[in-house]
C-alpha positions as CSV (number, residue, x, y, z in Angstrom):
1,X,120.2,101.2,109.8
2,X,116.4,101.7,109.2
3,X,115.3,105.0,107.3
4,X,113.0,106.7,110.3
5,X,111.0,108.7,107.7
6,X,107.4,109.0,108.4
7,X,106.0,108.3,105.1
8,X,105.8,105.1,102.8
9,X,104.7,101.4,103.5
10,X,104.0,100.6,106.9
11,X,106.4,97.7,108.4
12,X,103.7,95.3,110.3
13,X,105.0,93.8,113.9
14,X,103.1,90.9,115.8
15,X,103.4,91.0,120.2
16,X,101.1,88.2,120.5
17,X,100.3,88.3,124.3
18,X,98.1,89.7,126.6
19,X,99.8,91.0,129.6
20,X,102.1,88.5,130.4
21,X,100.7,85.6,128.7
22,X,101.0,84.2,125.0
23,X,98.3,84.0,122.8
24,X,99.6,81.2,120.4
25,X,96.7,81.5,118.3
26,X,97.5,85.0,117.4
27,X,97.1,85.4,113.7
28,X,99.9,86.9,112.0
29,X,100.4,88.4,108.7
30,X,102.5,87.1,105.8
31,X,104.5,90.3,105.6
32,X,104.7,90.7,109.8
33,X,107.7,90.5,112.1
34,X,106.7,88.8,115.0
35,X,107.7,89.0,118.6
36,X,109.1,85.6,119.7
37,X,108.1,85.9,123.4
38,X,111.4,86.0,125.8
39,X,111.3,83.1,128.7
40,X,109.6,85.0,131.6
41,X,110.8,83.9,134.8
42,X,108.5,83.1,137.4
43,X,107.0,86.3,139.7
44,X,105.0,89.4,139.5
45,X,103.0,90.2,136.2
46,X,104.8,93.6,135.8
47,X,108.2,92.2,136.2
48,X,107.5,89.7,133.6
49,X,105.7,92.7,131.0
50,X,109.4,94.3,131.5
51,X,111.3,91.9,129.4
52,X,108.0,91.3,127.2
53,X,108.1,95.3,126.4
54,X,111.5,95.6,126.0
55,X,111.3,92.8,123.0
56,X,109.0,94.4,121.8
57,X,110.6,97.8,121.7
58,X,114.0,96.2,120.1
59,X,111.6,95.0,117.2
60,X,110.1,98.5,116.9
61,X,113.2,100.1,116.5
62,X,114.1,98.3,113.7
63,X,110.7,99.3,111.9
64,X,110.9,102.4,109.8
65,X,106.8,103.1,110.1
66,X,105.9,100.8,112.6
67,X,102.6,99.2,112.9
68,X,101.9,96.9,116.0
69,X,99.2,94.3,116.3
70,X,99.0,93.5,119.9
71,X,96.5,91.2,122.2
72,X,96.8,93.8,125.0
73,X,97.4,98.0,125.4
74,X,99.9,98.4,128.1
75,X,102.6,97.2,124.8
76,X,102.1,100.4,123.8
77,X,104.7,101.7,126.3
78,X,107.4,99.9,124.0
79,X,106.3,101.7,120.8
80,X,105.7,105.2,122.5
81,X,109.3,104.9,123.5
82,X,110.9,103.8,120.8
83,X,109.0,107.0,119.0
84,X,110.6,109.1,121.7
85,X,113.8,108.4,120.7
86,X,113.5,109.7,117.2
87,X,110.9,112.9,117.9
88,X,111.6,115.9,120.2
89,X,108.2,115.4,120.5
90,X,105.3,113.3,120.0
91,X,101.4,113.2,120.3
92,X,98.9,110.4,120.9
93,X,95.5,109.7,119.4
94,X,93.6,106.9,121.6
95,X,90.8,105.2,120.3
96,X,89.1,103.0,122.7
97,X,85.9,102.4,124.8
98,X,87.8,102.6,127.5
99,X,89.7,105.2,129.2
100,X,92.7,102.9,129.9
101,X,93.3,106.1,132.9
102,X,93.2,103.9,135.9
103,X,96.4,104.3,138.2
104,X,97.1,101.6,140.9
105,X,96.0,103.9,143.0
106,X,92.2,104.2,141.9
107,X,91.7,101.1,140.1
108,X,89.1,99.0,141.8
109,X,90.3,95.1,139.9
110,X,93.9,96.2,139.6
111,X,94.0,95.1,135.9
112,X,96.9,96.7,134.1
113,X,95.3,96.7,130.7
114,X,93.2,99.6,132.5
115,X,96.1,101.7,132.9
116,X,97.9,101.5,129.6
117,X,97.3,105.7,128.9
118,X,97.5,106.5,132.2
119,X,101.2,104.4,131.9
120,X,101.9,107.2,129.0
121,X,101.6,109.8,130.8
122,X,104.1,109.0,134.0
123,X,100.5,108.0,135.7
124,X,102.1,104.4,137.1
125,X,105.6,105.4,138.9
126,X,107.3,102.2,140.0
127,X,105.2,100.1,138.4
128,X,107.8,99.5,136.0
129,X,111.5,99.5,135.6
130,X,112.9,102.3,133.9
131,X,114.9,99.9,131.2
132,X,112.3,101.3,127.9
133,X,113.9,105.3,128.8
134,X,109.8,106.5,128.4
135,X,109.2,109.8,129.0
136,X,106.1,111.0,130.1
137,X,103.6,112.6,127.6
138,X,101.6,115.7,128.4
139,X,98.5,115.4,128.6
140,X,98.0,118.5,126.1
141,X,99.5,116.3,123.7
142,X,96.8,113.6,123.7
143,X,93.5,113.0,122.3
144,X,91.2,110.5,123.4
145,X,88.3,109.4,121.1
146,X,85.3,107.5,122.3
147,X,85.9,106.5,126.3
148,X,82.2,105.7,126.7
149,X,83.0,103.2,129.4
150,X,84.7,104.5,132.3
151,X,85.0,103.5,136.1
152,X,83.6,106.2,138.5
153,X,87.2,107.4,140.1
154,X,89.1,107.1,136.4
155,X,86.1,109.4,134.9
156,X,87.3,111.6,137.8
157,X,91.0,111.3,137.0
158,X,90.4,112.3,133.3
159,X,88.0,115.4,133.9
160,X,91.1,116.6,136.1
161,X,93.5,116.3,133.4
162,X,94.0,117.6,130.6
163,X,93.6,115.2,127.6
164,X,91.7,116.8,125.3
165,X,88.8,114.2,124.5
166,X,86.3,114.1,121.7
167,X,83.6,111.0,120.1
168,X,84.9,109.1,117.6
169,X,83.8,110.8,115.0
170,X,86.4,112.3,111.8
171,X,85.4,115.6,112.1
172,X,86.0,116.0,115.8
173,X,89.3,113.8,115.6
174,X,90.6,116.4,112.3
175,X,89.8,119.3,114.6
176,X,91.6,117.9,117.6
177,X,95.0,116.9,115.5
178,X,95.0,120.3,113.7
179,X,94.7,122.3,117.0
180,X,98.0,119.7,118.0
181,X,100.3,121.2,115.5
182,X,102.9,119.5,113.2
183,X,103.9,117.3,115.8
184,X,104.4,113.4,114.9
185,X,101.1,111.5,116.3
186,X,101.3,107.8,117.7
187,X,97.5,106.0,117.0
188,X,96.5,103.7,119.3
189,X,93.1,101.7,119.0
190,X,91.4,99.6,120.7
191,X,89.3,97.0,118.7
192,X,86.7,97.4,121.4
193,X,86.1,101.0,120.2
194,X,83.8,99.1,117.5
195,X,79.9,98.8,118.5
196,X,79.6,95.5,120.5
197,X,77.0,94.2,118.1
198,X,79.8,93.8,115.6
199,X,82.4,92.9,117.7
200,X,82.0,89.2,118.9
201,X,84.3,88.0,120.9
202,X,85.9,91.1,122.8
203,X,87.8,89.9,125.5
204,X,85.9,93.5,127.4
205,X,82.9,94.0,124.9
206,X,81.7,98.0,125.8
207,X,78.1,97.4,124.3
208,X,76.8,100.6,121.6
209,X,79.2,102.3,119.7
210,X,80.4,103.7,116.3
211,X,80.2,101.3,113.6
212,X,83.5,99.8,112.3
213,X,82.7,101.9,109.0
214,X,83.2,105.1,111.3
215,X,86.2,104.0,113.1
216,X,88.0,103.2,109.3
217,X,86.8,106.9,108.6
218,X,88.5,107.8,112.1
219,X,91.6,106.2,110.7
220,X,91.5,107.4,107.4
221,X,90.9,111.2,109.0
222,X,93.8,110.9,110.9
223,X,96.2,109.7,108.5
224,X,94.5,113.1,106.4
225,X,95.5,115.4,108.9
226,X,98.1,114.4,110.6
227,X,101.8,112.7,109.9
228,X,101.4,109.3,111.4
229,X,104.7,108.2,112.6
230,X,103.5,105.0,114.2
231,X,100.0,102.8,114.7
232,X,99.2,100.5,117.0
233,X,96.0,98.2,116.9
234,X,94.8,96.0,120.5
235,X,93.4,93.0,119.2
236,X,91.7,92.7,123.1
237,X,89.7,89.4,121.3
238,X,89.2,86.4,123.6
239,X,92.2,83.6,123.0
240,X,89.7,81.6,121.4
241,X,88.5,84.3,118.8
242,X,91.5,86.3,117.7
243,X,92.3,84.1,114.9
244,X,88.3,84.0,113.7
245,X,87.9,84.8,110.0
246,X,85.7,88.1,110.8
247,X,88.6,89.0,113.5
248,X,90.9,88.8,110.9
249,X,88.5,90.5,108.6
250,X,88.4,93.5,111.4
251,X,91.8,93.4,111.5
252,X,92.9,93.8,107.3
253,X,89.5,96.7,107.1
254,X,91.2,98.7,110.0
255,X,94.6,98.6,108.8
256,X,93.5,99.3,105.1
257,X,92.4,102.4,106.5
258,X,95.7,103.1,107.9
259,X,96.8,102.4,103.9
260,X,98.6,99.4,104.9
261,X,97.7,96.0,102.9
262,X,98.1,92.9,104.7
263,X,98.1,89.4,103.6
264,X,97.2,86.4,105.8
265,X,98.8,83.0,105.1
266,X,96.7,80.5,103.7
267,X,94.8,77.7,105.8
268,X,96.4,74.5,106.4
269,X,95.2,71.9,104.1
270,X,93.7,74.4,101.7
């Protein structure tokens, strides 16, 4: 049985798809368990995430201090559940250029990557089967950094609740975990949080932003303040650029600032 203590080395977990599709170029760390992707039968995209998520979840719970490297956001549903199951209670800090707040309901593409907080928060009913037990999370109990990009209706849907949002900056994130409490936080970012300039690639690049410099000092203000019991790190990079040497690169700086060290395997032929 895994020790579910909330401190020590983080235990590194590759889901390497987007949605319901594999990303077989997903890069994946020498010290990383990685998702083998189930055989998805044929039908709707939800139905097929189900089995993807629940995967997923099973290799979460194994993790003592899990830290997920995903190609999409609504995965996160599988590691917020998982957390459930061993806290009373849990908070959420989201760092992304997006809201991710879009409901079936008020989405204007429909794309469920748009709707992986609003998913948290029991947003999406029926969207889903109920197979990963996730309980909704209060919107008091979540912090959302940066969310410069927003549709019209899902700005609407946010000013209306009551997630507490703040810029990505370390001084407003401290604040905002210290006004939570000594409740276990789940982190969630979004590479795309990253200024665009320095971001090539992004499968949904969200133009100006805060450097990567200021996200790692995010990260490392979060891990300061509060007891991270879990990360989680979209890696939304087009299929084609996820396994890029400055991806990777993105990839080791943010996690470093987490205070986990990973390794990459070495190129073929090298």
């Amino acid at each position: 049985m895994a020790d579910h203590s909330t401190d020590g080395a983080w235990d590194p977990i590759v889901t390497p798809w987007h949605l319901d599709q594999h990303i077989p170029a997903f890069p994946i760390p020498t010290t990383a368990t990685q998702v083998i992707p189930p055989p998805l039968p044929a039908g709707p995209v939800p139905a097929r995430m189900n089995l993807l998520h629940q995967a997923a979840a099973d290799a979460v719970s194994q993790a003592a201090r899990p830290l997920v490297l995903s190609g999409d956001c609504p995965t996160t549903r599988a590691a917020a559940a998982v957390l459930q199951r061993r806290h009373r209670d849990l908070a959420v800090l989201w760092l992304d250029a997006h809201g991710d707040f879009n409901t079936p309901a008020i989405s204007t593409s429909g794309y469920l990557g748009g709707m992986a907080l609003a998913m948290l928060t029991g947003r999406t009913p029926g969207l889903f089967d109920e197979t990963l037990g996730l309980r909704p999370i209060p919107d008091t109990s979540i912090v959302l950094a940066d969310a410069r990009d927003l549709d019209p209706a899902e700005r609407d849907a946010l000013t209306t609740s009551q997630v507490r949002r703040v810029p990505a900056d370390p001084a407003a994130i401290t604040s905002a975990l210290a006004r939570l409490g000594p409740v276990p936080v789940y982190l969630h970012l979004d590479i795309d949080v990253i200024d665009g300039a320095e971001l090539l690639g992004a499968r949904f690049p969200a133009g100006p932003g805060p450097s990567l410099a200021q996200i790692e000092e995010c990260l490392a203000a979060a891990c300061a303040t509060a007891t991270i019991a879990a990360a989680y790190i979209a890696c939304a990079w087009l299929p084609e650029h996820v396994d890029d040497p400055t991806s990777r690169q993105t990839i080791t700086r943010l996690t470093a600032a987490l205070g986990a060290g990973l390794s990459w395997p070495e190129p073929a032929g090298s």
